[in-house]
C-alpha beads as a LAMMPS data file, in Angstrom:
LAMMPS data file: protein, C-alpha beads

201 atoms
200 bonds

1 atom types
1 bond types

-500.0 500.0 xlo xhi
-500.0 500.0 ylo yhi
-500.0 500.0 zlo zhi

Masses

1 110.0

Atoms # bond

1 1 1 -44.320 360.831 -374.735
2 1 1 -41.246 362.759 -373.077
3 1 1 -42.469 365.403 -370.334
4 1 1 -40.484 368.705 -370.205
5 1 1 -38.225 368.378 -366.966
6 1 1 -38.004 371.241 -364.123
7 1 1 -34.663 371.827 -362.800
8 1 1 -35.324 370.308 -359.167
9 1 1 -36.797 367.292 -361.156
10 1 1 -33.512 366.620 -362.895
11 1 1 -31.693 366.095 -359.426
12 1 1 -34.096 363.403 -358.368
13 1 1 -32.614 360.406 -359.817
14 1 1 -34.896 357.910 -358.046
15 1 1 -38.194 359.614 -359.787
16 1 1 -36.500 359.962 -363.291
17 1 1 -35.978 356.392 -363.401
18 1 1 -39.706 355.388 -362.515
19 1 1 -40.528 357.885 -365.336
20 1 1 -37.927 356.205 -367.642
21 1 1 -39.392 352.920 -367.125
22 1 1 -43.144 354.231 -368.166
23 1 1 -41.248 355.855 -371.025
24 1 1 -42.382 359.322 -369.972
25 1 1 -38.785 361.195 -370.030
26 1 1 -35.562 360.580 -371.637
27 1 1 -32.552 360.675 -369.583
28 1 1 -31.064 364.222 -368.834
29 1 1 -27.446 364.767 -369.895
30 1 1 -25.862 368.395 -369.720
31 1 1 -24.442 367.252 -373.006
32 1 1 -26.082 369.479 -375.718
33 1 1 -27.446 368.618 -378.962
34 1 1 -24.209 369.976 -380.868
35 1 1 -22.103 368.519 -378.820
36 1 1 -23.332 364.642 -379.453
37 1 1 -23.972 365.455 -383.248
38 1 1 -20.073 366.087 -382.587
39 1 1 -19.537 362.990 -380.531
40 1 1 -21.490 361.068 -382.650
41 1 1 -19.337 362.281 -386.197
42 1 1 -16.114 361.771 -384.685
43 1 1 -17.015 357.931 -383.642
44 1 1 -18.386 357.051 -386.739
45 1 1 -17.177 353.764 -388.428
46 1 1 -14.669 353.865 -385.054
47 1 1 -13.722 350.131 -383.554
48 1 1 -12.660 350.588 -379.667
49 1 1 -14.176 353.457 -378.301
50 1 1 -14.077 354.404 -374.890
51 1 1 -16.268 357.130 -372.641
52 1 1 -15.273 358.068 -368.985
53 1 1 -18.538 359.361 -367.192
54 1 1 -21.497 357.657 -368.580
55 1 1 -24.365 358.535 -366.159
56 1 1 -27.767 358.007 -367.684
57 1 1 -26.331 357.016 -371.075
58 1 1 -26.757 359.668 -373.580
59 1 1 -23.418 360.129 -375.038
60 1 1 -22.826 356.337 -374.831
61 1 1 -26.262 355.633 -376.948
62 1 1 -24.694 358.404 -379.728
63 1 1 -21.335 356.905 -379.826
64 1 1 -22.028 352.783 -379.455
65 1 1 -24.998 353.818 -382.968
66 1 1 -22.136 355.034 -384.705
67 1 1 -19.375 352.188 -384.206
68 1 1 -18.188 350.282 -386.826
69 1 1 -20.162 346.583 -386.799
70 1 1 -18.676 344.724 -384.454
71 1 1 -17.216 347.333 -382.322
72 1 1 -17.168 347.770 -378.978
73 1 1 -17.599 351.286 -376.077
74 1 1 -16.412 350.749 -372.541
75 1 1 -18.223 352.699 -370.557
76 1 1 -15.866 354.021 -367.359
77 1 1 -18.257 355.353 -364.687
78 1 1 -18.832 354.911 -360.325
79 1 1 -22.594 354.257 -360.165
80 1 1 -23.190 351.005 -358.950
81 1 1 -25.583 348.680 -361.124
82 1 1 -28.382 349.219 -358.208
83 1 1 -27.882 353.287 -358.787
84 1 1 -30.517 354.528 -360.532
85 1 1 -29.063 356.137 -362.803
86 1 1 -26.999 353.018 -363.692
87 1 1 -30.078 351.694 -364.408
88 1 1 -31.458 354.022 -366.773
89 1 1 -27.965 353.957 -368.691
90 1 1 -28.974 350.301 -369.072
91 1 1 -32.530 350.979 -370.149
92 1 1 -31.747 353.415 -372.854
93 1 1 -28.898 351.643 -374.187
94 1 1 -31.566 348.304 -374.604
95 1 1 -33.974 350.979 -376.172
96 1 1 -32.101 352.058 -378.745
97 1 1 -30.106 348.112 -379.251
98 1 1 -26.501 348.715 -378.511
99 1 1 -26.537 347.618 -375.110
100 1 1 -24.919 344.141 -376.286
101 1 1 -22.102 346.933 -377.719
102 1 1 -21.102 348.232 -374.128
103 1 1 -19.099 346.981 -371.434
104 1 1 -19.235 348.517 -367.719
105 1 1 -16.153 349.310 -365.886
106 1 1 -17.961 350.285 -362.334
107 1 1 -15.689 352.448 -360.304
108 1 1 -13.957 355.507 -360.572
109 1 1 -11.408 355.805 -363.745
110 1 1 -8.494 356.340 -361.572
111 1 1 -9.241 352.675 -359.928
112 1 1 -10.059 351.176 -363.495
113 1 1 -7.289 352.331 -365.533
114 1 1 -5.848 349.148 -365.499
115 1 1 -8.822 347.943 -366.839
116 1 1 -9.073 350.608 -369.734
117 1 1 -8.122 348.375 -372.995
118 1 1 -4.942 350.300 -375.005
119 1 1 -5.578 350.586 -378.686
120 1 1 -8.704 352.787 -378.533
121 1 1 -9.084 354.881 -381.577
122 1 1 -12.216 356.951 -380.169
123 1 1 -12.315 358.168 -376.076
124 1 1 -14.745 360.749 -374.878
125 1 1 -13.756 362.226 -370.973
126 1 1 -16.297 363.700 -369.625
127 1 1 -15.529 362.413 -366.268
128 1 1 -14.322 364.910 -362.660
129 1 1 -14.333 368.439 -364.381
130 1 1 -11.618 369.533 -361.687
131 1 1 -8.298 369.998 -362.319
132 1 1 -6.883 367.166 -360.701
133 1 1 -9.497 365.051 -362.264
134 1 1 -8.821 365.442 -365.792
135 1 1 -5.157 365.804 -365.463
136 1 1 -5.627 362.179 -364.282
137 1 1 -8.070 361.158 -367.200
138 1 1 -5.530 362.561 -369.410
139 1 1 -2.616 360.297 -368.350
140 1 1 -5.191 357.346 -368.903
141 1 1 -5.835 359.130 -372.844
142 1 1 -2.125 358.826 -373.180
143 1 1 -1.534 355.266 -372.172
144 1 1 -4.258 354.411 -373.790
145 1 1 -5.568 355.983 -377.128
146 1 1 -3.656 354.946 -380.365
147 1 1 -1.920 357.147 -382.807
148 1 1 -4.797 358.734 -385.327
149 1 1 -7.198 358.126 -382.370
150 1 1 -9.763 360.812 -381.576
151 1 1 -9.929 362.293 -377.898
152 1 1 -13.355 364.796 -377.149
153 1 1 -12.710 366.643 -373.499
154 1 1 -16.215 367.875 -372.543
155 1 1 -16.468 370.911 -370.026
156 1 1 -12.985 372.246 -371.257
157 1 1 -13.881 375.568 -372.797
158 1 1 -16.456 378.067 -371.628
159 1 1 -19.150 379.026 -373.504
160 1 1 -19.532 382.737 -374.899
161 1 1 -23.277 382.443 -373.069
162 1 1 -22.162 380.431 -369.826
163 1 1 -18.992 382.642 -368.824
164 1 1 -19.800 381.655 -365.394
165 1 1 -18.765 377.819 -365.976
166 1 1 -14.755 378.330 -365.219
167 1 1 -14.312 374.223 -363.986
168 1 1 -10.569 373.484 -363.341
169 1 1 -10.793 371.422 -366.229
170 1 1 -11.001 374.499 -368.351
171 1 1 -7.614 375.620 -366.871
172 1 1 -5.954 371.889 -367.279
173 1 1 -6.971 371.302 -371.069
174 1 1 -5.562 375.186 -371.709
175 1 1 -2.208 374.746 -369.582
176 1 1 -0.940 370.830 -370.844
177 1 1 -3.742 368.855 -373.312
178 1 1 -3.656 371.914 -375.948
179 1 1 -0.293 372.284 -375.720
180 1 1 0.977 368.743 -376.359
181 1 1 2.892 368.032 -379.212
182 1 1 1.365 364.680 -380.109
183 1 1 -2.131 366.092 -380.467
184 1 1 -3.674 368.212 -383.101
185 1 1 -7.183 369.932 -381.988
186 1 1 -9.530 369.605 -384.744
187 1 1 -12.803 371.643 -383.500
188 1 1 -14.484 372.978 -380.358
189 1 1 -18.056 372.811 -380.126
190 1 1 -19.658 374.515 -377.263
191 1 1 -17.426 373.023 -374.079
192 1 1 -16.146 369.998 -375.657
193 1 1 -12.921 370.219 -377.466
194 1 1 -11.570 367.495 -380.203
195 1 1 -8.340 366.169 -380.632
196 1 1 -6.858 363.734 -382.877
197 1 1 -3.629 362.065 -381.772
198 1 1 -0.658 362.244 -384.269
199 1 1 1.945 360.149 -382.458
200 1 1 2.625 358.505 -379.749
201 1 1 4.477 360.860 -376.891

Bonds

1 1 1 2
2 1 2 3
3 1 3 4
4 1 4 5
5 1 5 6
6 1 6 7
7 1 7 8
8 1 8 9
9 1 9 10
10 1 10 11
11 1 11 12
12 1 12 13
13 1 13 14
14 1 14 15
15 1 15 16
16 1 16 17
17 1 17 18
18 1 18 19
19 1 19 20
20 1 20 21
21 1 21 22
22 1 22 23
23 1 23 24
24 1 24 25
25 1 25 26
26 1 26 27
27 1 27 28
28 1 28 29
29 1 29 30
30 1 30 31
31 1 31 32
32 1 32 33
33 1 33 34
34 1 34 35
35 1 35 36
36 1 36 37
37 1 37 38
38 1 38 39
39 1 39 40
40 1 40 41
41 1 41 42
42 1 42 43
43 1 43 44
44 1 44 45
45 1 45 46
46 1 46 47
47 1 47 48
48 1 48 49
49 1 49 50
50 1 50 51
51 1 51 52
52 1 52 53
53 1 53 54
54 1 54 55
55 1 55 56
56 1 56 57
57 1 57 58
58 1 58 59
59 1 59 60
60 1 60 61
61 1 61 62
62 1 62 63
63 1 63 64
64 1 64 65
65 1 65 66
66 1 66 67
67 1 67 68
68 1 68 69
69 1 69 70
70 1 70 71
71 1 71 72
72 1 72 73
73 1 73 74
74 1 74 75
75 1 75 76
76 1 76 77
77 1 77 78
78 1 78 79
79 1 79 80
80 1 80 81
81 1 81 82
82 1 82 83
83 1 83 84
84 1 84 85
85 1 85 86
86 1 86 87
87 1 87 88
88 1 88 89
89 1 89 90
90 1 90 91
91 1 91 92
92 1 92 93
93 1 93 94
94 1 94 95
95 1 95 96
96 1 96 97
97 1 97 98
98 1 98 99
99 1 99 100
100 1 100 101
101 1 101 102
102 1 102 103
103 1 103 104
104 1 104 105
105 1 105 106
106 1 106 107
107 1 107 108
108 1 108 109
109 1 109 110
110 1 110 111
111 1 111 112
112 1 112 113
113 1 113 114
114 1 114 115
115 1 115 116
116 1 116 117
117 1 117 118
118 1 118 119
119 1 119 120
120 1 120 121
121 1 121 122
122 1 122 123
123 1 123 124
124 1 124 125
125 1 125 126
126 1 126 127
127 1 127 128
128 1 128 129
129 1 129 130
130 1 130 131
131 1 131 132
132 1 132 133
133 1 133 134
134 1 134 135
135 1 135 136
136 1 136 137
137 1 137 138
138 1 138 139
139 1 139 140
140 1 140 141
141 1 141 142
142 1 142 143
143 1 143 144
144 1 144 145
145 1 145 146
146 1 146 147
147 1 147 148
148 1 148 149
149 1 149 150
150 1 150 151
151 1 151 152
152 1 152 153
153 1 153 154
154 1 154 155
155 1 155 156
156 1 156 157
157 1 157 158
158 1 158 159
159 1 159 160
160 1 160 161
161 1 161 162
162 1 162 163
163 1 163 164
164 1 164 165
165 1 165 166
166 1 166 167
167 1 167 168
168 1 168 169
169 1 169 170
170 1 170 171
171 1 171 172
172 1 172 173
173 1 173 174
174 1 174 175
175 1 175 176
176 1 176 177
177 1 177 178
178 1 178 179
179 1 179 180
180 1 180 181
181 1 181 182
182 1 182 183
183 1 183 184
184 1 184 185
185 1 185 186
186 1 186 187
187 1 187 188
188 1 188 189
189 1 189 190
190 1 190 191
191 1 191 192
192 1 192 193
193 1 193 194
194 1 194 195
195 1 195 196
196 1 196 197
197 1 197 198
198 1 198 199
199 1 199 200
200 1 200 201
């Protein structure tokens, strides 16, 4: 059974995850549908994938199901294993069986770069939507994805029905990620935008 959530309800963090446990809700995400059937068809049959901003684990569930066997997300995200909604990340990744699939970097990305394994052929930022925040998730995409890997920037165009979501990520990915010679863009669905990497710059 999954109640339909009120707005106020989605901020209460503490509450969802009681619900969670009972199985009453699934975790909120302002991912849309679209966008993780998108997520979801670019990491399919992908080895090393890896997602900065994981909160309650929706995007993560999409892309660990569609891995290759045997491959691997790391998950890049600042709540604490006692945060709640660490802990229904955790929960719905068990639900679905791909938790044994993740691995948890626990701070912010800028502090767990070095951590960040190079070689990944699938990353999905969806981390600080500011300006400064995704120009510095998008130095960790260069060091770090491999030539013919996909990149997916969410909250980096705005939506014909949302003009009112202008995050300085919008501005970043329009001034330096879609202009960068060692990426084609491939599609943009809703606010996410996909990239494929065509060498190494």
């Amino acid at each position: 059974m999954n109640l339909p959530l009120p707005d106020w309800l989605k901020r209460r963090p503490r509450i969802l995850n009681v619900l969670h446990a009972l199985k009453l809700i699934r975790p909120v995400s302002s991912t849309t549908k679209a966008e993780l059937q998108c997520l979801e068809r670019h990491a399919r049959g992908k080895a090393l994938a890896v997602e900065i901003g994981t909160a309650q684990g929706v995007s993560a569930v999409r892309i660990a199901r569609a891995l290759a066997p045997g491959g691997r997300l790391v998950c890049v995200d600042p709540y604490s294993e006692e945060n709640p909604n660490a802990q229904i990340c955790r929960r719905e990744l068990a639900r679905w069986g791909v938790l044994g699939r993740v691995t948890f970097l626990r701070g912010r990305s800028v502090e767990m770069a070095a951590q960040i394994p190079r070689g990944c052929d699938f990353m999905f930022v969806d981390g600080d939507h500011s300006y400064e925040g995704l120009q510095a998730d998008w130095g960790i995409v260069l060091e770090c994805l491999a030539v013919d890997g996909i990149a997916c920037f969410h909250d980096t165009s705005v939506p014909v029905e949302e003009p009112h979501r202008q995050p300085g990520s919008v501005r970043f990915f329009n001034e330096v990620i879609r202009k960068h010679p060692g990426f084609e863009w491939l599609e943009t669905v809703y606010t996410l935008n996909v990239l494929r990497r065509c060498r190494a710059a």
